[in-house]
Each structure stands twice: as structure tokens, then as C-alpha cells.
Residue, then its C-alpha position, 0 to 999 in steps of 0.5 A: x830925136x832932134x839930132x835926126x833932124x840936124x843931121x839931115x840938114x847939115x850932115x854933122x851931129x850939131x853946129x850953131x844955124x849958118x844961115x840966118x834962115x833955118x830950114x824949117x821943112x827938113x824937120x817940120x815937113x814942106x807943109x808943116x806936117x812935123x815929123x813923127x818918128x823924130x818927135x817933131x810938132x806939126x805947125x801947120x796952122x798953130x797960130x802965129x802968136x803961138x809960134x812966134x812965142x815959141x822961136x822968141x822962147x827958144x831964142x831967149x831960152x826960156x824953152x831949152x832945145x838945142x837944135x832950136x835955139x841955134x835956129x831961133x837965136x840966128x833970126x832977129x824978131x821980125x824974121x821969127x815973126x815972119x816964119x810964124x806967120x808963113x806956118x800959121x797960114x799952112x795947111x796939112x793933110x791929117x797923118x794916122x799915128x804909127x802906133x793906133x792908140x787902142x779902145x780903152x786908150x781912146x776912151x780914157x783919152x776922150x774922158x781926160x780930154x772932155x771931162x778931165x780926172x777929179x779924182x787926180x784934180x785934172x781939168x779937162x784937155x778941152x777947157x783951155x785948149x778948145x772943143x777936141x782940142x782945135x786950139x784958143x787963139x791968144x791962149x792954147x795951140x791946138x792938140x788935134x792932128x798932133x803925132x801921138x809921140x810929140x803929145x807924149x814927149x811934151x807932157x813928159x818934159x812938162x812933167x820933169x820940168x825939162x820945159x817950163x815956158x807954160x804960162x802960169x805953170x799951168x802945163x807943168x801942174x797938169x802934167x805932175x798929175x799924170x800917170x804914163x798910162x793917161x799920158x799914153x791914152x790922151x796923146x793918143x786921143x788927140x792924135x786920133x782927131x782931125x784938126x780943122x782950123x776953121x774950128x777954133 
């Protein structure tokens, strides 16, 4: 999915970031408002402590992704800082998911959300990542409004372990005890859900 967006900036398939600013908006949208079918992340309005963990993550390679360390590693510190800043302060219009999740899907969703699985020892969604999942400053980035695609495709690399910038592995014991089916119905529960800053 990530080849889409290099492509579409540089016409060529990979090659390291020329340029010391990367054109976020290619992939990440004019407001942020991320990339569906691309799998990539809405950013507008994460905070800018989140984001700027992430580029500092990808610059370092403690979060592996080759279109984005190319970018990341091209920026020093202060321009990382300055592009999580300019997001953290955008707004987005909420964008429907593709694929709608269905009612049995969102109601599973919303129990996994709110409630959490004792039964698989799954804490709720909710409790580290804010009420129907607007985000905790200083400690969760905010799940509401995300494509259904990207929720899915990040649990699953925490699942595989493929992404491990998690602090405390927390991300990655979470998503061991998922199954397809809850990844399924809880991504798309919080794709179903408006994200309002003002919120968190």
C-alpha cells in the first residue's frame, strides 16, 4: 500500500526522500485526512507528541516502514517536531469507511471497545485510549474517525510483531489476543465513530 503513495510523489516504485521536506499531503491528504485504500492514518489532530514519536520512531527504526524512514530520516529533530505540530493542529471531515462494518461486527466492536474480552484477558479499547476512543494526551493517539483498513493493518503488525514501538509491549499483548474476526469488528467500530478533539 505504502508503494502507492511513493509512487504517486516520485513517479518511481522507492528512493530515499530528496528533499528535506516530505510531502506528507500525497499520502496523508491536504487536511490529513489519511488514505483509505492506501492503508494510511488519518493524522489530523493526533497530538503533536504522538507524531512527532512516530517520525523520531521511524527516523530511528524503532517503527519499520520504508517509505517513512526515508521521509523521517531526511528531517532533523526540529523539522519532525514542526510537521507534528502543524497536523496536531488540523482538522478533517469524518470519512464513512469503504466497507460499512455490520451490526453484529459494530456490536462486538462496541463490547471490545468498552468492556474489553475477560475471557481472552483483553482490557477494554477505551481505557487507555479515552471514551469511544478520542485519544489521551501524553499517552494514546485517538482511534475514532480512523479507516477501518489502517486499525486493522496496525493491529495485525502488533499481532506479528512487525511494529513494536508499543510502549511496554502493551499494543503487542493486545493484539496476540485477538482473533480476525475481533480485529475485524473492532476496527471497524471505531472507524464508525466521529472523532471530536474537543473530546479528550
Amino acid at each position: 500500500p505504502w508503494s502507492y503513495c511513493i509512487q504517486s510523489v516520485t513517479g518511481r516504485s522507492a528512493a530515499p526522500a530528496a528533499a528535506a521536506t516530505p510531502p506528507c499531503e500525497a499520502c496523508h491528504g491536504a487536511h490529513g485526512e489519511g488514505m483509505e485504500a492506501a492503508h494510511v492514518p488519518r493524522i489530523a489532530g493526533q497530538t503533536a507528541e504522538y507524531l512527532q514519536k512516530q517520525l523520531d520512531d521511524y527516523a530511528s527504526g524503532a517503527r519499520d516502514n520504508p517509505i517513512m524512514a526515508n521521509f523521517a530520516k531526511a528531517l532533523s529533530g526540529q523539522q519532525r517536531a514542526k510537521f507534528a505540530a502543524r497536523y496536531a493542529e488540523m482538522t478533517a471531515p469524518h470519512v464513512a469507511t469503504a466497507q460499512a462494518a455490520s451490526a453484529a461486527q459494530l456490536a462486538r466492536g462496541h463490547q471490545l471497545a468498552y468492556q474489553g474480552d475477560e475471557t481472552r484477558r483483553v482490557q477494554s479499547c477505551n481505557a487507555c485510549h479515552g471514551p469511544d476512543g478520542v485519544g489521551v494526551a501524553h499517552a494514546a493517539p485517538y482511534l475514532a474517525g480512523q479507516s477501518a483498513e489502517y486499525l486493522a493493518s496496525a493491529l495485525k503488525a502488533f499481532q506479528e510483531g512487525t511494529r513494536k514501538n508499543d510502549a511496554g509491549e502493551l499494543m503487542r499483548s493486545v493484539a496476540a489476543r485477538l482473533n480476525e474476526a475481533d480485529i475485524a469488528a473492532v476496527s471497524g467500530y471505531f472507524a464508525s465513530v466521529h472523532f471530536n478533539a474537543s473530546a479528550r
